[in-house]
MIVOVEX-601991 format. One record per atom (N, C-alpha, C, CB): residue in one letter; x, y, z. Coordinates in steps of 0.05 Angstrom, whole numbers, plus 5000, padded with zeros to 4 digits. Atoms other than C-alpha are relative to their C-alpha. Glycine has a CB too. Layout:
AXYZ/...
***
This chain:
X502349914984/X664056156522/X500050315000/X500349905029/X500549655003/X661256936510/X500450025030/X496550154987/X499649814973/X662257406564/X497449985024/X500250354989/X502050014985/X655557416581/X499149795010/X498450094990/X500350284992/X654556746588/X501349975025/X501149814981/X498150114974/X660256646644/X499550215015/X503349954996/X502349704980/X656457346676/X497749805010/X497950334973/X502750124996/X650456966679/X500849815017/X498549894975/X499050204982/X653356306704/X501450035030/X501649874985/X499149884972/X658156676761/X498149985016/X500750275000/X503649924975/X651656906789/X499049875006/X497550134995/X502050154997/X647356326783/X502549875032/X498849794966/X498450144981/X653755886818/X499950125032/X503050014987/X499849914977/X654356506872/X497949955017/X500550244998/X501950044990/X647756446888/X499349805011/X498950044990/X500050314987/X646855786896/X501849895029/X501249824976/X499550134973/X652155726942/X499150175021/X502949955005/X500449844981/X648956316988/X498249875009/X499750254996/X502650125000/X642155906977/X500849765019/X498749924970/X500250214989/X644555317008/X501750035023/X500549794984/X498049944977/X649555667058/X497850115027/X502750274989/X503149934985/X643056027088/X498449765010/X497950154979/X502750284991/X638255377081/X501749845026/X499349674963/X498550214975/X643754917117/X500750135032/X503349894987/X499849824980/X645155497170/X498249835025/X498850304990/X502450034992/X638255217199/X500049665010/X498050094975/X500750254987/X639154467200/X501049845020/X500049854985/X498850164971/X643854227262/X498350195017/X504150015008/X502149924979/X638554727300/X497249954995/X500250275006/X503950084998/X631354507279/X500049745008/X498050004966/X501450324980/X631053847314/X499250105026/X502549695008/X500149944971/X632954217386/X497950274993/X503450075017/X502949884996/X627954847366/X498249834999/X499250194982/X503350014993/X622054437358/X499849785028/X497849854968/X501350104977/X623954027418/X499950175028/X501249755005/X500749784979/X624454637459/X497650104994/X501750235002/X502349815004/X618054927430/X497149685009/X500250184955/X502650224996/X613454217439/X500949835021/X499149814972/X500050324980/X617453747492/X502249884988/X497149764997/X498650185017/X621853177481/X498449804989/X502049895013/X501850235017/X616552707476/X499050024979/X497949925009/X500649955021/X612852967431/X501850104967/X498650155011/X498349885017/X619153217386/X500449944976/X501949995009/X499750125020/X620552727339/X497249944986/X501549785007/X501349945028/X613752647303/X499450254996/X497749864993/X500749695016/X612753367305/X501650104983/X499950245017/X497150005025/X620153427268/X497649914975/X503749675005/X500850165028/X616652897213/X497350134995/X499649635004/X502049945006/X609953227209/X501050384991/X497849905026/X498649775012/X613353857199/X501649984973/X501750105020/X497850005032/X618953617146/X496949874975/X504149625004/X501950065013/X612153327116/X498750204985/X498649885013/X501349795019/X608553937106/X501650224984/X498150165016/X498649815015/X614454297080/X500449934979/X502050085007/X500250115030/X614953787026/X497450064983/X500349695000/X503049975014/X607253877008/X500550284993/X496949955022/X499749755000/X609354637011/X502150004969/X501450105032/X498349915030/X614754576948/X498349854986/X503649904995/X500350235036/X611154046910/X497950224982/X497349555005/X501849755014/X605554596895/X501050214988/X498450145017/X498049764998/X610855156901/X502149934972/X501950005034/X497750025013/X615054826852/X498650004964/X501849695012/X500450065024/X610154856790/X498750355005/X498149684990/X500949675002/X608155616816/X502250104980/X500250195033/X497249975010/X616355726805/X499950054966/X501849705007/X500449975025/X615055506741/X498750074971/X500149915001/X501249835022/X610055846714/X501250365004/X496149975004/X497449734986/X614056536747/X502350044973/X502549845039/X497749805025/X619356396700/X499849914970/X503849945008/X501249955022/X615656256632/X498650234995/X498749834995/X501849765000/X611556806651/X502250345002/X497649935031/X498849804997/X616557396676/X503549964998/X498850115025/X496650045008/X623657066662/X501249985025/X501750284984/X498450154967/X629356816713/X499650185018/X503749965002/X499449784986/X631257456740/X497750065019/X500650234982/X501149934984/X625557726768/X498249695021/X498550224984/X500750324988/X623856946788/X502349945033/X501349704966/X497750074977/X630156946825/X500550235021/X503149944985/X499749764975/X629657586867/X497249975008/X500950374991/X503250004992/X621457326885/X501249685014/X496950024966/X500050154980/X625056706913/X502050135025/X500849734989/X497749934976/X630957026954/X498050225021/X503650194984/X501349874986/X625457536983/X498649815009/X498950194990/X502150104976/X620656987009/X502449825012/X496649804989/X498450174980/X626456637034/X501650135013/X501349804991/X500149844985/X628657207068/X497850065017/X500750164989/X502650024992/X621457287093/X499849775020/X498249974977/X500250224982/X621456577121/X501749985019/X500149794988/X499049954980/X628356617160/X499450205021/X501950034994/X501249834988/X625557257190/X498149985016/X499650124989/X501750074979/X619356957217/X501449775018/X497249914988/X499350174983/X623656387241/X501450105015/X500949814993/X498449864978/X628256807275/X498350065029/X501050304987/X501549914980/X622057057311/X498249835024/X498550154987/X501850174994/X618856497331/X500449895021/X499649854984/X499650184974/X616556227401/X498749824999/X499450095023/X501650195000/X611755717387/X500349814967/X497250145007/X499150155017/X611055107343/X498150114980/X500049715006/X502549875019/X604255517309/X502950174981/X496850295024/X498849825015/X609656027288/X503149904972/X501050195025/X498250155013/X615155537265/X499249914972/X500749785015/X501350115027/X609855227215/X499450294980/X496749805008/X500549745021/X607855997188/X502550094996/X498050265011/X496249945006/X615756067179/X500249924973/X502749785022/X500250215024/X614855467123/X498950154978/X498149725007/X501649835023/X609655857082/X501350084985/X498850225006/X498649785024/X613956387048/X502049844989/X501550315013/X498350185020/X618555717027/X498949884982/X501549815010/X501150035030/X613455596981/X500149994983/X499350054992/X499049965034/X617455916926/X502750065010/X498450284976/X496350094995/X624255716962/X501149804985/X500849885030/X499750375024/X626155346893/X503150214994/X496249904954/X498749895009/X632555746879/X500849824981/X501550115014/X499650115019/X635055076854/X499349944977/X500349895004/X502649995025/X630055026805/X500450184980/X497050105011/X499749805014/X630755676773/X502750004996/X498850225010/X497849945007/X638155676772/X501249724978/X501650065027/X499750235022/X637354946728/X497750154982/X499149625012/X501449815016/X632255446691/X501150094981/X499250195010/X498449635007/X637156036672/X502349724989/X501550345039/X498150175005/X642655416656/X499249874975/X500649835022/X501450135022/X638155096608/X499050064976/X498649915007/X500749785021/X635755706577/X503350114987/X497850305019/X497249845009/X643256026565/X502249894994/X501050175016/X497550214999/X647855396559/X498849914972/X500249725029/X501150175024/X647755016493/X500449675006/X501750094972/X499750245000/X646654336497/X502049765006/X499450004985/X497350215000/X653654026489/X500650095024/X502650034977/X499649904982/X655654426547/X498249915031/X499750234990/X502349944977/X649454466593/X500249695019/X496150064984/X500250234980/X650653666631/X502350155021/X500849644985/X497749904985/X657653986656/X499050255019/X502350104980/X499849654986/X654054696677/X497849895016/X499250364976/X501050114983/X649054336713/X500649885021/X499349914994/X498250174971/X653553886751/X501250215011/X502649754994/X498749834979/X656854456776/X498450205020/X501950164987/X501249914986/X650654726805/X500049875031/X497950014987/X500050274982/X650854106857/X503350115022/X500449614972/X496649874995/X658654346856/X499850225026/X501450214967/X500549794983/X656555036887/X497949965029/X499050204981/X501650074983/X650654816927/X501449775025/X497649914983/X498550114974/X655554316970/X501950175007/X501349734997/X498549854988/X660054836978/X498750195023/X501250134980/X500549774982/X655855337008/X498349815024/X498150304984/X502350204974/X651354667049/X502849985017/X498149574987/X498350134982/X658354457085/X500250285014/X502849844988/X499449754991/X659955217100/X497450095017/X500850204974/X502850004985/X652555257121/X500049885026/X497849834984/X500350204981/X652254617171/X502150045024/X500349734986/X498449984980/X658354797204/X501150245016/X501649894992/X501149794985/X656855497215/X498450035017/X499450144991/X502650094989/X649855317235/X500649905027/X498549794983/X499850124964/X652154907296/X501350165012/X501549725009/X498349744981/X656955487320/X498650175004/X502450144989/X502149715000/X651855987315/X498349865021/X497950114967/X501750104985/X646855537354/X501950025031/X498949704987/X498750104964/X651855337419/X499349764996/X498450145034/X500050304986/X650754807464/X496449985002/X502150005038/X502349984996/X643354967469/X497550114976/X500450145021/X502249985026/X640954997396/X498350354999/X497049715006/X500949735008/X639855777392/X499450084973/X501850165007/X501049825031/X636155967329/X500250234988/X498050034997/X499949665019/X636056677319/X502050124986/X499750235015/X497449915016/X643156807303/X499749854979/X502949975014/X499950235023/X643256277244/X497950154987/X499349665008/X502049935013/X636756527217/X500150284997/X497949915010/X500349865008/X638457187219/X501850104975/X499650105017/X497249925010/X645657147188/X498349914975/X503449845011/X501350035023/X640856807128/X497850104988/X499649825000/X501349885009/X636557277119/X501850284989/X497950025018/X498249855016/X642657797107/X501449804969/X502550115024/X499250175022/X645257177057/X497349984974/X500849695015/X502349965026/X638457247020/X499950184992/X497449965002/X501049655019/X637658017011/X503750074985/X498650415038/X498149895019/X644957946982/X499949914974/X502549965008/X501250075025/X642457466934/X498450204976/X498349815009/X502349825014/X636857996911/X502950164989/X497150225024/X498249905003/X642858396905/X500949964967/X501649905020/X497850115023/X647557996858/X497749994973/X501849615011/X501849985021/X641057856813/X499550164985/X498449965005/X500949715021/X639758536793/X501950024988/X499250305011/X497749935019/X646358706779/X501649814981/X502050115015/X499350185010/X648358046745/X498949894978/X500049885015/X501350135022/X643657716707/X497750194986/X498849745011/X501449795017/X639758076639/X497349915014/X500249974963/X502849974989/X632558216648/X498749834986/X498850254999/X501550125004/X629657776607/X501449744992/X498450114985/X498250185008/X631857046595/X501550014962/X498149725007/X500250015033/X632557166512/X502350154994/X497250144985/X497349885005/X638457626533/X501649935004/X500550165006/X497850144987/X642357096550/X500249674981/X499049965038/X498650195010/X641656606503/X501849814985/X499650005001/X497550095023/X646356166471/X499049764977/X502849855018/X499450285025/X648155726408/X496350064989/X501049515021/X502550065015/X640155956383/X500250294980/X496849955022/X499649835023/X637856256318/X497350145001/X500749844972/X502149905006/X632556796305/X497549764998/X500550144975/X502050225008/X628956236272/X498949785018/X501249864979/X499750294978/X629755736331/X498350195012/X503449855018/X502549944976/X625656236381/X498350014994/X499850195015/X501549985006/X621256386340/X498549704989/X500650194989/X499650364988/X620255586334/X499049965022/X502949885004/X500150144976/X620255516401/X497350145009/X502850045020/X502349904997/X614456116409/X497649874991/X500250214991/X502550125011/X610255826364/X499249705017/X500549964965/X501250264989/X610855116397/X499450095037/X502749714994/X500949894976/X608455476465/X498250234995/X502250085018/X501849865005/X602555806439/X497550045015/X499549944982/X501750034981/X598655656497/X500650075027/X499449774998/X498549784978/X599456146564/X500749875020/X498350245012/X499550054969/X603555976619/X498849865027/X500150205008/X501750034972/X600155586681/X498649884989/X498750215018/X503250125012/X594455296637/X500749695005/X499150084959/X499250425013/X592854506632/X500949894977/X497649814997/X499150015031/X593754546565/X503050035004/X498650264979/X497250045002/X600954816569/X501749805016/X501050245006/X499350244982/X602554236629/X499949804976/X497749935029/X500250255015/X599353696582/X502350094978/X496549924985/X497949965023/X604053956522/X503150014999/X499550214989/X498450014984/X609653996571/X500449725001/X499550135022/X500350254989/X608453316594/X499349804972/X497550025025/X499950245030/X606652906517/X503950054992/X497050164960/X497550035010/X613853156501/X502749885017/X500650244991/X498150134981/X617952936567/X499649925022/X501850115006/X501650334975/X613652426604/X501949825008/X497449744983/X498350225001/X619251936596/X502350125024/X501149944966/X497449874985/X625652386634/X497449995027/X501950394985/X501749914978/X620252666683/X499049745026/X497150134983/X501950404983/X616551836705/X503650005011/X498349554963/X496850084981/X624751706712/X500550095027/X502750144987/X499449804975/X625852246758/X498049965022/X499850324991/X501650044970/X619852126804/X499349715012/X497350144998/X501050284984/X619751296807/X503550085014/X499249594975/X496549974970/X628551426832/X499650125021/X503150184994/X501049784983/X625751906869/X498449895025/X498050194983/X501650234984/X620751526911/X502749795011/X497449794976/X498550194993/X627051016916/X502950115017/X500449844975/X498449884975/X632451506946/X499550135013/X501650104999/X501249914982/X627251856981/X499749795032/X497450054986/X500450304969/X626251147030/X503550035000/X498349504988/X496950104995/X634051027023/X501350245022/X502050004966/X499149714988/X636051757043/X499249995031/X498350294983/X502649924977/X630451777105/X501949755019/X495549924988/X499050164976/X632451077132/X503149975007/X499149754996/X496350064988/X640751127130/X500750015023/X502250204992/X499549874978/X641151557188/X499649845024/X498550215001/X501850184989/X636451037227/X502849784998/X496749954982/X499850125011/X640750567196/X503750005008/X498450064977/X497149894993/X648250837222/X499749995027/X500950314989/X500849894966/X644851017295/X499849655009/X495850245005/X501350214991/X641350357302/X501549675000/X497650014983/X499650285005/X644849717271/X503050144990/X497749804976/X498050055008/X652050017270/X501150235023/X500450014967/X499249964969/X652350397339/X501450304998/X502449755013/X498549795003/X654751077300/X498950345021/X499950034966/X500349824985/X655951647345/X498850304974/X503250015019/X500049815020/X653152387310/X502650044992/X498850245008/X497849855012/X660452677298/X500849834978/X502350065020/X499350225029/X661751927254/X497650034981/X500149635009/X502050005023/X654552007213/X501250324992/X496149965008/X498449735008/X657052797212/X501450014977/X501850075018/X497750145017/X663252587183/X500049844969/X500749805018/X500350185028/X660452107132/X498750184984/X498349715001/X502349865014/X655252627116/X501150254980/X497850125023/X498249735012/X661253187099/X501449754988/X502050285023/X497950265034/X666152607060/X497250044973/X500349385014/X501950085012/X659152517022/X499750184976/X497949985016/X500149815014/X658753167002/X501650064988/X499450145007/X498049985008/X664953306988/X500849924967/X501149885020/X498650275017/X666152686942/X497950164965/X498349525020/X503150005018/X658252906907/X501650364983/X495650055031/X499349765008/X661853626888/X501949974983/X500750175018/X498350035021/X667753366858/X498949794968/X502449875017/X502450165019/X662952886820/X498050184978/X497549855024/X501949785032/X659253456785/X501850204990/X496750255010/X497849815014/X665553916770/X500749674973/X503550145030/X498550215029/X668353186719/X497649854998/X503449755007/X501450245017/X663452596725/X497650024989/X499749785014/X503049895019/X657152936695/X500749984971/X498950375007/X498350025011/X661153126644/X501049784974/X501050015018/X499150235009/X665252546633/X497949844988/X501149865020/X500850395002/X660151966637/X498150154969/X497149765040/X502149875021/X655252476584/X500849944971/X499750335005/X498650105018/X660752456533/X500749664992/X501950125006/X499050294993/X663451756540/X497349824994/X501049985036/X501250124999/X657651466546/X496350074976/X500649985027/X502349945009/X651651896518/X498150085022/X499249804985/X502550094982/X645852116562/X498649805002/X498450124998/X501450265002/X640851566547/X501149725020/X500349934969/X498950244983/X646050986560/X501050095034/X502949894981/X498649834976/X649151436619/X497849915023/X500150404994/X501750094989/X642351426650/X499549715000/X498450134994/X500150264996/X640950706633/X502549865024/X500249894971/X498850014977/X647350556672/X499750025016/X500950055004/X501149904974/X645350846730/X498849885004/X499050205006/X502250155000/X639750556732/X500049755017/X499549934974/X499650385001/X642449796733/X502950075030/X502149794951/X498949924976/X648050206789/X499049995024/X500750194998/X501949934983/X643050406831/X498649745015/X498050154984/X500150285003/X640049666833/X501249945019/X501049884977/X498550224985/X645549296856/X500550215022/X502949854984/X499449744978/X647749916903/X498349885027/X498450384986/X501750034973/X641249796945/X500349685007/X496550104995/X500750264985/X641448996943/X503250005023/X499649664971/X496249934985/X649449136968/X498349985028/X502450424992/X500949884970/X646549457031/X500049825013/X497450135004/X500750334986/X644048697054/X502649965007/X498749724977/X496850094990/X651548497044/X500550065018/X502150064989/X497849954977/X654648977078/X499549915028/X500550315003/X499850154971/X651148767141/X500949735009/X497849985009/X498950274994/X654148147135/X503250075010/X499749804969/X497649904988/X661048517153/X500850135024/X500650134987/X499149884988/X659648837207/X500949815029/X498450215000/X499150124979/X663148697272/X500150135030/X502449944992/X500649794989/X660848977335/X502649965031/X496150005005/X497349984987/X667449107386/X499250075038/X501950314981/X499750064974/X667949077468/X498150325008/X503949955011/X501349784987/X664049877470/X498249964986/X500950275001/X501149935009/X659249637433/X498350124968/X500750025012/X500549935029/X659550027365/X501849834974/X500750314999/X499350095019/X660249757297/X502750084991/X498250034986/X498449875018/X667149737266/X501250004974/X501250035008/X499250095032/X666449447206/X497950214986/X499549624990/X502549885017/X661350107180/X503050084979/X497250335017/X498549955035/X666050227109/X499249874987/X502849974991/X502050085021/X662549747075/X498150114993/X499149815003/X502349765000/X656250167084/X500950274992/X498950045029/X499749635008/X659750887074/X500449914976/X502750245015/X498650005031/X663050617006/X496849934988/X503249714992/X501649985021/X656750416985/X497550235006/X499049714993/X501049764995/X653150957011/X500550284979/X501150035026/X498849735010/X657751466978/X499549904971/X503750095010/X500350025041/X658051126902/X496749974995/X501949614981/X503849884995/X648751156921/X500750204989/X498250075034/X500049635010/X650251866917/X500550114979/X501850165011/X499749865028/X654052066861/X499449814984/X502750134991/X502150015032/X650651606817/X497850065003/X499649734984/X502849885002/X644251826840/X500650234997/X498149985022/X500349645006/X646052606835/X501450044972/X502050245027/X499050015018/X649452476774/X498349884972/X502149885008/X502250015016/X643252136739/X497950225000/X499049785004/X501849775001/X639452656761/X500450194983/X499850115021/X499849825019/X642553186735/X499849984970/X501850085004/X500150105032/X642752756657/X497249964996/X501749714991/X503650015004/X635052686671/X499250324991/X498149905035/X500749705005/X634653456674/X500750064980/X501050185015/X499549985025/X638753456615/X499049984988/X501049944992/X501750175023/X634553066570/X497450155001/X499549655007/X501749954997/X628753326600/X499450364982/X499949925029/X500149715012/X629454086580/X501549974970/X501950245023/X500250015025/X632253876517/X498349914981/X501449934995/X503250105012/X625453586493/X498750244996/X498049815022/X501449835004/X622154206498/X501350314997/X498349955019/X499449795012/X622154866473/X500150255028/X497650034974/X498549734988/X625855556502/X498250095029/X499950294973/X501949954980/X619555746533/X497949855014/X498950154993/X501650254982/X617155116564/X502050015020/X499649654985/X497950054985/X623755036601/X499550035027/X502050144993/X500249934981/X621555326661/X498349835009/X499650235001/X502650194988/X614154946668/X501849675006/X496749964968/X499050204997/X618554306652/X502149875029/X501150044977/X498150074982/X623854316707/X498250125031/X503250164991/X501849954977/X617854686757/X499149645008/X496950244988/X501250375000/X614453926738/X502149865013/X499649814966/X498550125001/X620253606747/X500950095034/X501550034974/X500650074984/X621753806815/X497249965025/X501450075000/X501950074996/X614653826834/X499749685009/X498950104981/X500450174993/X614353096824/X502849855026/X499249914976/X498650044977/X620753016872/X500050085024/X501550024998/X501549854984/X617053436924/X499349775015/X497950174988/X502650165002/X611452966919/X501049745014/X498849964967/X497850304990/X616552316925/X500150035025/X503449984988/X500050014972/X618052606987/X498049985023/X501050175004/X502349934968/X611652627033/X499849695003/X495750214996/X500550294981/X610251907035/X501949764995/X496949864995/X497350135001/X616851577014/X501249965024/X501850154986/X498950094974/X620351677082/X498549885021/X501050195012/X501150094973/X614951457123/X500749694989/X496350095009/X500550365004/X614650747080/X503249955002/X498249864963/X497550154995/X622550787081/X500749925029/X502250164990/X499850074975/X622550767158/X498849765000/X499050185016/X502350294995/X616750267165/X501749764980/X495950084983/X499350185006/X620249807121/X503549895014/X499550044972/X498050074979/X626849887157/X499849835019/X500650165011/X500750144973/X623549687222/X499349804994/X498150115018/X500550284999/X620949037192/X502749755016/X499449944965/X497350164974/X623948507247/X501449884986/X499349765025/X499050195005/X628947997226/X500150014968/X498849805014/X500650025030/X629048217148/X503450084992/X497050254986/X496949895004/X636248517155/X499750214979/X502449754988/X501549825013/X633349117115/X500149874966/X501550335007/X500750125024/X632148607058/X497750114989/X499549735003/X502749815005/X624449017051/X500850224990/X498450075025/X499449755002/X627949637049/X502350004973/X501050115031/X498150075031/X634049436996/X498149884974/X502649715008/X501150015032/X629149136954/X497250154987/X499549684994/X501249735013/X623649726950/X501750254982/X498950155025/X499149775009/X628550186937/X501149914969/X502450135020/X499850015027/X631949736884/X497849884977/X502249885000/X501850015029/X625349556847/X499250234987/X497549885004/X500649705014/X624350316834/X502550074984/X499550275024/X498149935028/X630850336803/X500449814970/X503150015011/X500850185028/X629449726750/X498050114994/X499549675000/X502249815004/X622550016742/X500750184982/X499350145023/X498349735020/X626550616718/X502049914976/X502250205023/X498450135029/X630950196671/X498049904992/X502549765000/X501650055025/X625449826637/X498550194986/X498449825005/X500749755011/X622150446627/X500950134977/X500450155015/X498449875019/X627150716593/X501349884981/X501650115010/X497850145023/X630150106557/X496649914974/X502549575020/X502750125021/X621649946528/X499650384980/X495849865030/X500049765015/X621550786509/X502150184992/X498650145009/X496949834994/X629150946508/X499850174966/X503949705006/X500049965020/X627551096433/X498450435001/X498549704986/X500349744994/X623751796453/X502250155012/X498150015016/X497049754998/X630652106479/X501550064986/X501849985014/X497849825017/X636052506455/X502049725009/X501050415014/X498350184998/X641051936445/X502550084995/X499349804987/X497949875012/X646952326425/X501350085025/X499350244979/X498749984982/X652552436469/X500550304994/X502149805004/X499749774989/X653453106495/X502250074985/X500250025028/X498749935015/X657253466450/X500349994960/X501449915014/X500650095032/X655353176385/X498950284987/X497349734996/X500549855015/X653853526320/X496850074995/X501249924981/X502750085006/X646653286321/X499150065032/X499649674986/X502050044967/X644453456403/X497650184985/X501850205041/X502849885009/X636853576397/X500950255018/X496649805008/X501349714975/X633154146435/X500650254979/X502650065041/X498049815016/X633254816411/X502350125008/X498950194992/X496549874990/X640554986445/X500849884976/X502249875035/X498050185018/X642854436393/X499250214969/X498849554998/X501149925024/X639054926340/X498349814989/X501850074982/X502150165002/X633954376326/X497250125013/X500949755012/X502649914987/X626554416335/X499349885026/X497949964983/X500150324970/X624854056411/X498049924985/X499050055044/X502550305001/X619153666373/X501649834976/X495750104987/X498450205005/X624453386334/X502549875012/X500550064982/X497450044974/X629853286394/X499749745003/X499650175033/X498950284994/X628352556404/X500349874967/X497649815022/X499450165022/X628552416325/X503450004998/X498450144972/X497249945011/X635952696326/X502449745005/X501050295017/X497650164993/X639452096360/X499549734977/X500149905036/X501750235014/X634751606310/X502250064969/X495450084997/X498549855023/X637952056245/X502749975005/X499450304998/X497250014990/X645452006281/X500449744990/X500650035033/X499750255008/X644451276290/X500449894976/X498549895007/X499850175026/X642051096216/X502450124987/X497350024980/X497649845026/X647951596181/X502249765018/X501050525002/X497550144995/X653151166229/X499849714992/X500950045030/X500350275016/X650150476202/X501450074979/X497049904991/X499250085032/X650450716138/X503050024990/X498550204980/X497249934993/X658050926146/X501449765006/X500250175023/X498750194983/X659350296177/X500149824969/X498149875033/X500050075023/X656449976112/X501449974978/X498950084995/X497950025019/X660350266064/X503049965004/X499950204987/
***
């Protein structure tokens, strides 16, 4: 690994964890601000009509992002998000009303750090590499969320005080601006790896069409329709799963906050050590393609599980459930194989397309997980609450979006990079390949190891 490379990456990692040490700062106190600012009654759908429009707020925000950094490169991408998200803690700090809470949201518009720092990873990593340097984004980002959440409630008190929290993250954003300048080169092209003269100039020509246009979307979108549909039918399916757990721990297993707490830090925990090896691991071992297919058919059984476990539980003389470990274990292996396909979707996905698509591609890409979110949790609740179903409604929405997502991929699995991470042959141009030949490369692998087998 060059020098510059592990310059570049430091930074992205530091950042990330400041990004999510700031964001989480905020979340054990926004339930009690907005029920001090509207009531108790009113509290809880104003929470959901709020986490609503903040999702409508990235899904737009997240294909701006992406034209930001095709258009002017990471760097100045990544000091235009840490300023509006400095901007936004700042009005929240200030804020007495619920009018002001919602104009707080605004300037998170282009609060995508994650986005751009799977940008700058995708642009400067080479291929064999890039599933591992990804997972460790996940790595950093639970480090600085646990350090976040459990600052966040000390800063608040007993009475959910906002301003300290929001302001300590608005000094955690202007250090970000910071580390950016002095860290990462000015333009992405000074950072990249494993490519040849010939390969950018390749990659220019196949992005001959400006930044932001429909044209560059549609040309974006004919080459990694397939990763992208993946990412937003799972998406839709751990969007309901995610939303109703909580519901789902409180309601039908009697868990006090400090035990969902608890499960919620193991969770993370477990999901960090999961992207430092099993990204990685399963990429090699298995290949992306099949990696993802796995998952897939994981994911599946995962949600019908859920049904089971309520068949274990056992509710004790106070009341609360004490048979919930059936539920956390499968709760926790949900997680890292869902954050662990994800990230091999991102993989695949930016290896389809060329140097200077990279950005529009992974803007799309969370865009449509934005999107997943606005009306996903309402139908994951509502199907929870169905009476007497034992969240049979809810286990099997979530797991028809993950078959969905395997047949998908097992009727067009032939459009991906089939080559296991590390191979001689990984498409994209990191692999030095052209990306409009990136899904022929695993087709060309395959027939040379027939013919091998042959003789």
């Amino acid at each position: 690994m060059a020098a510059a490379e592990r310059a570049v990456l430091v930074c992205v990692y530091l950042n990330i964890a400041l990004y999510a040490f700031s964001y989480q700062l905020q979340s054990p106190i926004e339930p009690y601000l907005v029920e001090r600012l509207v009531g108790k009654t009113a509290a809880a759908s104003t929470y959901g009509q709020l986490t609503s429009a903040f999702s409508a707020l990235q899904t737009v925000g997240s294909l701006a992002i992406g034209v930001f950094l095709d258009k002017v490169g990471p760097r100045t991408t990544f000091v235009l998000v840490f300023l509006c998200s400095a901007w936004s803690y700042y009005l929240r700090a200030n804020c007495t009303t619920i009018e002001g809470l919602y104009w707080s949201k605004v300037p998170a518009l282009l609060q995508h750090a994650f986005l751009v720092a799977q940008a700058v990873i995708a642009q400067t990593v080479p291929h064999e590499r890039r599933p591992n340097a990804l997972g460790r984004i996940m790595t950093a980002y639970t480090v600085g969320a646990t350090l976040g959440t459990f600052v966040g409630g000390r800063l608040g008190g007993t009475e959910g005080n906002h301003r300290a929290g929001a302001l300590v993250a608005v000094g955690g954003s202007l250090l970000s601006v910071v580390l950016c300048v002095m860290l990462l080169p000015a333009s992405s092209t000074d950072a990249l790896a494993g490519t040849t003269a010939s390969s950018q100039k390749s990659a220019a020509r196949e992005s001959s069409c400006a930044p932001g246009t429909p044209k560059h979307y549609m040309q974006v979108l004919r080459k990694a329709w397939l990763p992208l549909s993946i990412k937003f039918i799972t998406a839709c399916g751990v969007s309901m799963y995610t939303t109703a757990l909580p519901l789902v721990y409180k309601n039908m297993y009697g868990a006090s906050p400090s035990l969902l707490g608890t499960v919620m830090a193991v969770t993370m925990v477990i999901n960090a050590v999961a992207g430092l090896f099993a990204v990685g691991w399963l990429s090699s071992f298995f290949g992306e393609r099949q990696a993802i297919q796995h998952s897939t058919h994981i994911l599946a059984l995962g949600y019908l599980f859920i049904v089971a476990a309520l068949h274990f539980r056992a509710v004790g003389s106070d009341g609360v459930t004490t048979s919930v470990y059936p539920l956390v274990c499968i709760n926790v292996a949900l997680s890292v194989v869902g954050h662990s396909m994800a990230t091999l979707v991102t993989s695949q996905s930016t290896s389809l397309v060329g140097e200077n698509d990279k950005g529009a591609v992974i803007g799309i890409e969370h865009a449509l997980f934005s999107f997943a979110r606005i009306a996903s949790p309402t139908l994951g609740v509502m199907l929870m609450e169905v009476e007497n179903t034992r969240l049979t409604w809810l286990a099997g929405a979530c797991a028809s979006t993950a078959l969905a997502a395997a047949a998908l991929l097992r009727t067009f699995g032939g459009l991906m990079n089939t080559n296991p991470a590390g191979s001689t042959m990984s498409g994209g141009i990191a692999g030095g390949g052209s990306a409009d030949d990136s899904h022929l490369a695993g087709g060309v692998y395959a027939t040379r190891k027939r013919a091998r087998k042959a003789a």
